[in-house]
C-alpha positions in Angstrom: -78.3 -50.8 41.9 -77.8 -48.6 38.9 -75.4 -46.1 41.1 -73.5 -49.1 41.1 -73.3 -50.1 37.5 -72.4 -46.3 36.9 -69.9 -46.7 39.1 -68.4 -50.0 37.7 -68.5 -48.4 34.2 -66.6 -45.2 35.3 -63.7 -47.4 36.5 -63.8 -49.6 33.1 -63.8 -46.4 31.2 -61.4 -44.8 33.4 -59.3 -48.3 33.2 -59.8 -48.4 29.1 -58.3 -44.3 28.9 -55.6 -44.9 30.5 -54.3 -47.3 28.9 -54.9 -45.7 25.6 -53.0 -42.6 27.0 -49.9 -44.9 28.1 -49.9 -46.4 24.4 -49.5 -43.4 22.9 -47.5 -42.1 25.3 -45.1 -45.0 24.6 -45.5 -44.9 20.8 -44.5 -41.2 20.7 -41.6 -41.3 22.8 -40.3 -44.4 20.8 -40.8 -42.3 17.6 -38.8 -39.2 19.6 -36.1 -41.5 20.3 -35.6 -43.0 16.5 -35.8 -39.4 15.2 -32.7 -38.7 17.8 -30.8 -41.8 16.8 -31.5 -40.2 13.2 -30.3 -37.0 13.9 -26.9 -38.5 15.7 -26.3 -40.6 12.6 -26.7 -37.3 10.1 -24.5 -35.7 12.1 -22.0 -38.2 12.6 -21.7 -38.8 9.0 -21.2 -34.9 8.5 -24.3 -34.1 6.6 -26.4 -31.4 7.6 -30.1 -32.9 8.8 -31.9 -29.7 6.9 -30.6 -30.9 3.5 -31.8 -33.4 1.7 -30.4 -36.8 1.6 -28.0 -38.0 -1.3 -27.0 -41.6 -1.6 -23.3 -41.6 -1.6 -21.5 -43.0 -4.1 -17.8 -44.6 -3.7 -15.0 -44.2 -6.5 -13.9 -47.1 -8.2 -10.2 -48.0 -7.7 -8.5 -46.8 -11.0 -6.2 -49.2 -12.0 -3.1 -48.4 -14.3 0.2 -50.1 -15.2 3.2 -50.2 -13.3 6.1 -48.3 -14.6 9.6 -49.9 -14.3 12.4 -48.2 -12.4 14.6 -45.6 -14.0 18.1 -47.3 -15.5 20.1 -46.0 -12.2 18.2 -47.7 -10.2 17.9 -50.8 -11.9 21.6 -50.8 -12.0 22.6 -50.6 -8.3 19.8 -53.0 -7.9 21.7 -55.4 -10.0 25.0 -54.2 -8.9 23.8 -55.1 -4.7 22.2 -58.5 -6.0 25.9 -59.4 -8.1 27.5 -58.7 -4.3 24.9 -60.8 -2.4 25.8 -63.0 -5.1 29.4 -63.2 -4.6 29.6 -63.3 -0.9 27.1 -66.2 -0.7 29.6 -67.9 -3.8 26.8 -68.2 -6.1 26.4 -67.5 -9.6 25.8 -64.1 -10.0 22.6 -62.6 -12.0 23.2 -61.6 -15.4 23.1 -57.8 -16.9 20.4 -58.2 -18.7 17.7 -58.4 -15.9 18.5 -54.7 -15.4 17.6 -53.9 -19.0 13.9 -53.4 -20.4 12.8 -55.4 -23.8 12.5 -52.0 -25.5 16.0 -50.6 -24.4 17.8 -54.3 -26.3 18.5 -54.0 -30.4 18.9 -57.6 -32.2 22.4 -56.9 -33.6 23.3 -60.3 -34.9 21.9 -64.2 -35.0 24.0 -67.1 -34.7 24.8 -70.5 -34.2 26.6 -72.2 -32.0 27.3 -75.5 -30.1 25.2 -74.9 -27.3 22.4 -74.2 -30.2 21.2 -70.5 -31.7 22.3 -67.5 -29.8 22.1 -63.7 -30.4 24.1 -60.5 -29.6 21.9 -57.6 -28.2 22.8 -54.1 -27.9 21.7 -52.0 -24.7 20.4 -48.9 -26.2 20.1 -46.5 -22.6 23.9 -47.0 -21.9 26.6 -45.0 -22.7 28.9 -46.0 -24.4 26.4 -49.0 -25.3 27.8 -52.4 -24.7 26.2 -55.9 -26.4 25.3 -59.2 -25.0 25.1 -62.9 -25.9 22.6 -64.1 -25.1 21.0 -67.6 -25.5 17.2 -68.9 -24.5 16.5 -68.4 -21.0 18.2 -65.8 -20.5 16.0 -62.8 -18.4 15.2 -60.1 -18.3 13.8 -56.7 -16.4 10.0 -57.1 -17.1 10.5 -60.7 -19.6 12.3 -63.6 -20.7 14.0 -64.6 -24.1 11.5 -67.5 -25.0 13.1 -68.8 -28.9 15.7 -67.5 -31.3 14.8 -68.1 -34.7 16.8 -67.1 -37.6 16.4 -63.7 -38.0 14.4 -62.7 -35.1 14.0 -63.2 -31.1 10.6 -64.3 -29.7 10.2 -63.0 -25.8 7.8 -63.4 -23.4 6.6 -60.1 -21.9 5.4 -59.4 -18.6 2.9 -56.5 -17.4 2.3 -55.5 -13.5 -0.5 -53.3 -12.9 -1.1 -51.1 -9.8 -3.3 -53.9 -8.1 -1.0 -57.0 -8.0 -2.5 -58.7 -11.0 0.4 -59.9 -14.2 -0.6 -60.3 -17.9 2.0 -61.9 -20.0 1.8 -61.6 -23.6 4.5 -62.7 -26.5 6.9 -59.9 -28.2 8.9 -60.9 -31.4 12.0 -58.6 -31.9 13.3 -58.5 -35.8 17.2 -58.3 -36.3 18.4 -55.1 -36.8 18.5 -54.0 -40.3 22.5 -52.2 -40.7 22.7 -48.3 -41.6 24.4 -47.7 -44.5 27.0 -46.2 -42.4 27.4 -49.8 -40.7 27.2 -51.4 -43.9 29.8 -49.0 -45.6 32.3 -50.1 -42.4 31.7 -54.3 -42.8 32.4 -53.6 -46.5 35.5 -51.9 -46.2 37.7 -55.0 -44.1 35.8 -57.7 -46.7 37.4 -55.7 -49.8 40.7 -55.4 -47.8 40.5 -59.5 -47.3 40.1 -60.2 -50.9 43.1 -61.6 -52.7 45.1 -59.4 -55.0 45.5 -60.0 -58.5 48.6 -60.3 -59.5 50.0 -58.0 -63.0 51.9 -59.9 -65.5 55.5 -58.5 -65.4 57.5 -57.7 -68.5 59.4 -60.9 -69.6 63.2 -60.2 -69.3 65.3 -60.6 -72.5 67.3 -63.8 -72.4 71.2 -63.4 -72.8 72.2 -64.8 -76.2 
């Protein structure tokens, strides 16, 4: 009777190791297979497993303002959209959407029957040439908002690097003339002035 109970305890102990063994067993390989799947990751990322681990960290985007076109190329741009223009017989773009807010000078302010207009010079051509222009009117990177007497109230528009626009308001003053400029305006208004006559010598009467 008690070689029995020995042996029925042998094969409960016997029972009881090895399933202790196959737990571990199991627990050790699982931990052999993360510690692969580890290792692959380090080295498919490109970091060496040896060094220690540094979170990496990305670059923000930088973003910066759009610079315009160069004249020339603003030019033949407008000169291919005025021949698009013509062969689909529509009006035609004006010059000034090739032409920046800082390349125009406010030469002069007036009114007419359509209501205020102004002449602007363009400053990057040679020779420069001037423009009437009248609200509305566009151009490269704005609009012409108001004219008001003596000075020009645009609306300026800013294009960054990631799509986004600001608009913001820009006055423009009339040009104050050079002296030289003055000089040249005085000299036809003298010219136009009426002469003054000289009293001539009375002739003697015949007696």
């Amino acid at each position: 009777m008690n070689f029995k109970h020995f042996i029925h305890y042998s094969l409960s102990l016997a029972a009881i190791l090895c399933a202790l063994s196959f737990a571990s067993f199991t627990v050790v390989a699982q931990d052999k297979s993360e510690a692969k799947k580890a290792d692959a990751g380090e080295k498919s990322a490109g970091r060496d497993p040896f060094k220690k681990y540094q979170p990496v960290i990305k670059q923000q985007k930088v973003v910066t303002k759009l610079e315009p076109p160069s004249i020339q190329v603003r030019i033949e741009r407008y000169r291919a959209q005025k021949m698009a223009a013509a062969n689909a017989h529509v009006a035609a773009p004006k010059p000034t959407t090739a032409l920046l807010l800082n390349e125009v000078q406010v030469t002069g302010i007036f009114r007419t029957p359509r209501g205020w207009s102004a002449m602007v010079e363009a400053t990057p051509l040679t020779p420069k040439l001037s423009y009437v222009i009248y609200p509305g009117e566009n151009f490269f990177d704005g609009q012409l908002v108001a004219i008001e007497e003596g000075r020009l109230i645009f609306r300026r528009e800013t294009v960054w690097t990631d799509g986004r626009r600001d608009k913001s308001v820009e006055v423009k003053p009339l040009r104050t003339p050079s002296p030289v400029e003055a000089m040249t305006a005085a000299k036809p208004a003298a010219s136009d002035a009426p002469a003054v006559e000289t009293a001539k010598p009375g002739t003697p009467e015949k007696q």
